[in-house]
C-alpha positions in Angstrom: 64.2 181.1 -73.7 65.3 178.2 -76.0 64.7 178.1 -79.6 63.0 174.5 -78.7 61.0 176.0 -76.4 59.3 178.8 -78.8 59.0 176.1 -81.3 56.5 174.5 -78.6 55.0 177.4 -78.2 54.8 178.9 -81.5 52.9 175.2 -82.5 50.7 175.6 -79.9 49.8 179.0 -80.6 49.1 178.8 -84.9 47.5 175.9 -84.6 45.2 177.0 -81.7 44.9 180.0 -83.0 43.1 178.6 -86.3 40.9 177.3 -84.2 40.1 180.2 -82.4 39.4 182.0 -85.8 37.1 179.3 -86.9 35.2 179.3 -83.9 34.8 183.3 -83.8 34.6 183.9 -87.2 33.8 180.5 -89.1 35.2 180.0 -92.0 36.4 183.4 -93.2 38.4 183.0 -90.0 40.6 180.7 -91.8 40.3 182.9 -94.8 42.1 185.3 -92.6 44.8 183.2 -91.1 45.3 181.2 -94.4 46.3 184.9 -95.3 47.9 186.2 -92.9 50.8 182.9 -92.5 51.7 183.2 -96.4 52.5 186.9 -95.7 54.5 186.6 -92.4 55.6 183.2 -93.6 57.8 185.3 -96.5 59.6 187.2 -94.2 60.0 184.4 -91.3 61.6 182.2 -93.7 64.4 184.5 -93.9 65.8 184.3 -90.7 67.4 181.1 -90.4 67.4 179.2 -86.5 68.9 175.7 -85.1 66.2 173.6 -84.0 67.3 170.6 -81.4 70.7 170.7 -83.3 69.7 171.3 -86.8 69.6 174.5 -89.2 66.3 175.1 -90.3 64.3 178.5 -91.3 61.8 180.7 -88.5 58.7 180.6 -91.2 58.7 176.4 -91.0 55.6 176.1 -88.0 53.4 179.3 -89.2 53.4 178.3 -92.8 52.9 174.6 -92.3 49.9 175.7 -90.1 48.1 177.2 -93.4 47.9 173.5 -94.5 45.3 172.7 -91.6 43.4 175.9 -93.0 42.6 174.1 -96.2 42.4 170.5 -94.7 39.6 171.9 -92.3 37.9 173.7 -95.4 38.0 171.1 -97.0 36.3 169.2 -94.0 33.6 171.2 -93.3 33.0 173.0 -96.7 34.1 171.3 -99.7 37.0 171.9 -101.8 35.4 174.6 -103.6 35.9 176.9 -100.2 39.6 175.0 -100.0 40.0 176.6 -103.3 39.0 180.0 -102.6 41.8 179.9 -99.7 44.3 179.5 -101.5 43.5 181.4 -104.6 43.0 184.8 -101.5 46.3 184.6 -100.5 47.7 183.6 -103.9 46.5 187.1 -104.8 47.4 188.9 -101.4 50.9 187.5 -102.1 51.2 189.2 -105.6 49.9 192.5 -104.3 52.8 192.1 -101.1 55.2 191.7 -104.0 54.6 194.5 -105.8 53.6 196.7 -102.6 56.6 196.2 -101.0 59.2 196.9 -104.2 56.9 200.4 -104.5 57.4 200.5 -101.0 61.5 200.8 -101.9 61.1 202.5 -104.8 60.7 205.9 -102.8 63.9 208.0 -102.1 64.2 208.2 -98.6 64.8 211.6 -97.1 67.2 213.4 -94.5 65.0 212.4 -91.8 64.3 208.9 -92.7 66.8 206.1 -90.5 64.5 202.9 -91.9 64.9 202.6 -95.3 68.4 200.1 -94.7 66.5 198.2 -92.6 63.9 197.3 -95.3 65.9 197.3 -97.8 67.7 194.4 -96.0 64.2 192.5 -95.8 61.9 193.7 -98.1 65.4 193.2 -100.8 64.8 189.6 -100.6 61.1 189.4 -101.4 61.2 189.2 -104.7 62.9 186.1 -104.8 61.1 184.9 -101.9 57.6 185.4 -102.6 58.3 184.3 -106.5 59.3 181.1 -104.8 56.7 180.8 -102.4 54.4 181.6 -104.5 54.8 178.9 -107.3 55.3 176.4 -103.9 52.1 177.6 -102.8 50.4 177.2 -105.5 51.4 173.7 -106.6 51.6 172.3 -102.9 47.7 173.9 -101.9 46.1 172.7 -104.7 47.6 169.2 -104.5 46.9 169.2 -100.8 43.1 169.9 -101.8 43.4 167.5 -104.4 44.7 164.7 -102.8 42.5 165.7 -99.5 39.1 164.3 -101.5 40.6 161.9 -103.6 41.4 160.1 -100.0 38.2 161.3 -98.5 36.3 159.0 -101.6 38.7 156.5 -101.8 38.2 155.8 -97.7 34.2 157.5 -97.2 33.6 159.8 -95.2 34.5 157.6 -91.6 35.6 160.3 -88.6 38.0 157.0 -88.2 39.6 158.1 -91.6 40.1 161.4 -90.9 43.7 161.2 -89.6 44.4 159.7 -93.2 43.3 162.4 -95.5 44.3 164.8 -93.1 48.5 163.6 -93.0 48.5 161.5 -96.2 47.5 164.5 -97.8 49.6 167.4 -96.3 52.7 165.3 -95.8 53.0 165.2 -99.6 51.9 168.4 -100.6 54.3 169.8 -98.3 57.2 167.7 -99.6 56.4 168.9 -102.9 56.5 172.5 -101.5 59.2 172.2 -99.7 61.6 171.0 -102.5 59.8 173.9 -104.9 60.4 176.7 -102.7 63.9 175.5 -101.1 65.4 175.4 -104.7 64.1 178.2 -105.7 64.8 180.7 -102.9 68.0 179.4 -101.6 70.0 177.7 -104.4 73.1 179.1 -104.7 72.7 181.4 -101.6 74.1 179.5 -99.1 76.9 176.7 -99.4 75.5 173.1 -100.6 75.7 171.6 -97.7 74.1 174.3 -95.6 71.4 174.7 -98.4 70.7 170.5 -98.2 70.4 171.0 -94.1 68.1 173.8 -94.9 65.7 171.7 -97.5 65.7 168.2 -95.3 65.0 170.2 -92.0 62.8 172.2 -93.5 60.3 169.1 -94.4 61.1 167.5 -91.6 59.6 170.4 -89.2 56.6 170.8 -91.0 55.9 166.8 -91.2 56.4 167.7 -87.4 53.6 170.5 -87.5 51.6 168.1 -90.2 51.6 165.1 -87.8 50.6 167.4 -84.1 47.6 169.2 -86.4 46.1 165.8 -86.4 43.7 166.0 -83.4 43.1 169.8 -84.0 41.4 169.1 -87.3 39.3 166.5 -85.1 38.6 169.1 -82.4 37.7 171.7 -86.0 35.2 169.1 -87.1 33.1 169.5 -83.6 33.2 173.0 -83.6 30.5 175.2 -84.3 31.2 178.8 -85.2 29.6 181.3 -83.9 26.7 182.8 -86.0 27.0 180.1 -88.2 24.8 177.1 -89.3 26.5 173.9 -89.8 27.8 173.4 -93.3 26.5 169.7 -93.2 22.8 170.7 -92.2 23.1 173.9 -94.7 23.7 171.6 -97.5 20.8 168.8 -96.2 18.6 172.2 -96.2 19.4 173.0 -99.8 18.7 169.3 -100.9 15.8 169.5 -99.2 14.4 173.1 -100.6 15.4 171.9 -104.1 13.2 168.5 -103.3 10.5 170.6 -102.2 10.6 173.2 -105.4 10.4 169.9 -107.5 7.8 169.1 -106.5 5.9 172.2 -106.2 6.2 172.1 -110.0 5.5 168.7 -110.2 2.1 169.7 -109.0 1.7 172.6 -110.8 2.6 170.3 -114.2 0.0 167.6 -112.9 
């Protein structure tokens, strides 16, 4: 099977598979995934691929996926919950660190025939997840930022959508992409290589940014299981605090 071909399929399958959380699960679904791609993200990135002719890292697709996490939390929730994404697997990410350099610390034994092996990924964590982590950071919580600060410059128009939705994770991810590139790679491979490496990078994930459009429409229509919709939750607490107001308006009178 072609490297194109998996990249396909691997697009098809994160992105469908947030959905699939959302709708199971609601929005601790995407808690979940959100998680779960900054983890496997750190140690896809490492192994690099060539994509339709160009050098490019394995991690590219599942973490640029995590950006339609906070985009359709930010939808449906508010960017309080978009917050609350990011700082989970902020925190997840610092406990991987230091689990996995524990993880090392142990003298293997006789018997053990795996401790090479993890050295070799697990080695390059470190530097990795420092560098992921301070891209994380700064990309997420300018994607959230600049998410609502499209959503009230444009309303809140289902027409819009497509706008907050790109404008706002094609820069976050630029700015992620030069943060983390720079800081995990510089100096590890030749210039040239390491330049491939940060263009393509950003390019594939503009890719990903670009097909997650008419998921995030498809996450706005969904209704997760067991779940009340956020919109009519929120019009229910406007209304009980309308109600409680005037309880003790008449109790006042």
């Amino acid at each position: 099977m072609s490297n194109e071909l998996i990249f396909v399929i691997t697009v098809l399958f994160y992105l469908g598979s947030v959905l699939a959380l959302y709708k199971v699960f609601g929005k601790n679904g995407l808690f979940a995934f959100a998680i779960f791609g900054t983890l496997l993200g750190n140690i896809a990135v490492c192994k690099c691929v060539d994509l339709f002719g160009l050098s490019t890292t394995a991690g590219n697709v599942l973490y640029a996926s995590t950006f339609l996490v906070t985009d359709i939390l930010s939808e449906k929730y508010g960017k309080k919950e978009a917050a609350k994404a990011v700082a989970y697997s902020f925190t997840i990410m610092v406990l991987w660190l230091a689990g996995t350099q524990m993880i090392l610390a142990f003298t293997p034994n006789a018997n053990d025939y795996i401790h090479d092996s993890l050295q070799v990924v697990f080695g390059l964590v470190p530097r990795i997840t420092i560098a992921s982590l301070i891209g994380f950071v700064c990309s997420q919580n300018i994607d959230v930022f600049l998410y609502h600060f499209i959503w009230k410059k444009t309303g809140d128009d289902n027409k819009m959508l497509w706008l907050r939705n790109n404008g706002s994770t094609l820069t976050s991810q630029a700015i992620d992409t030069i943060i983390f590139t720079t800081l995990a790679f510089w100096g590890t491979y030749p210039t040239n290589v390491f330049f491939s490496i940060l263009i393509t990078t950003y390019l594939f994930k503009a890719v990903v940014a670009l097909l997650d459009t008419p998921f995030i429409y498809v996450a706005r229509k969904i209704k997760p299981m067991g779940e009340e919709d956020p919109k009519r939750m929120q019009g229910k607490k406007t209304e009980s605090r309308q109600e409680s107001h005037h309880e003790l308006d008449a109790v006042n009178s």
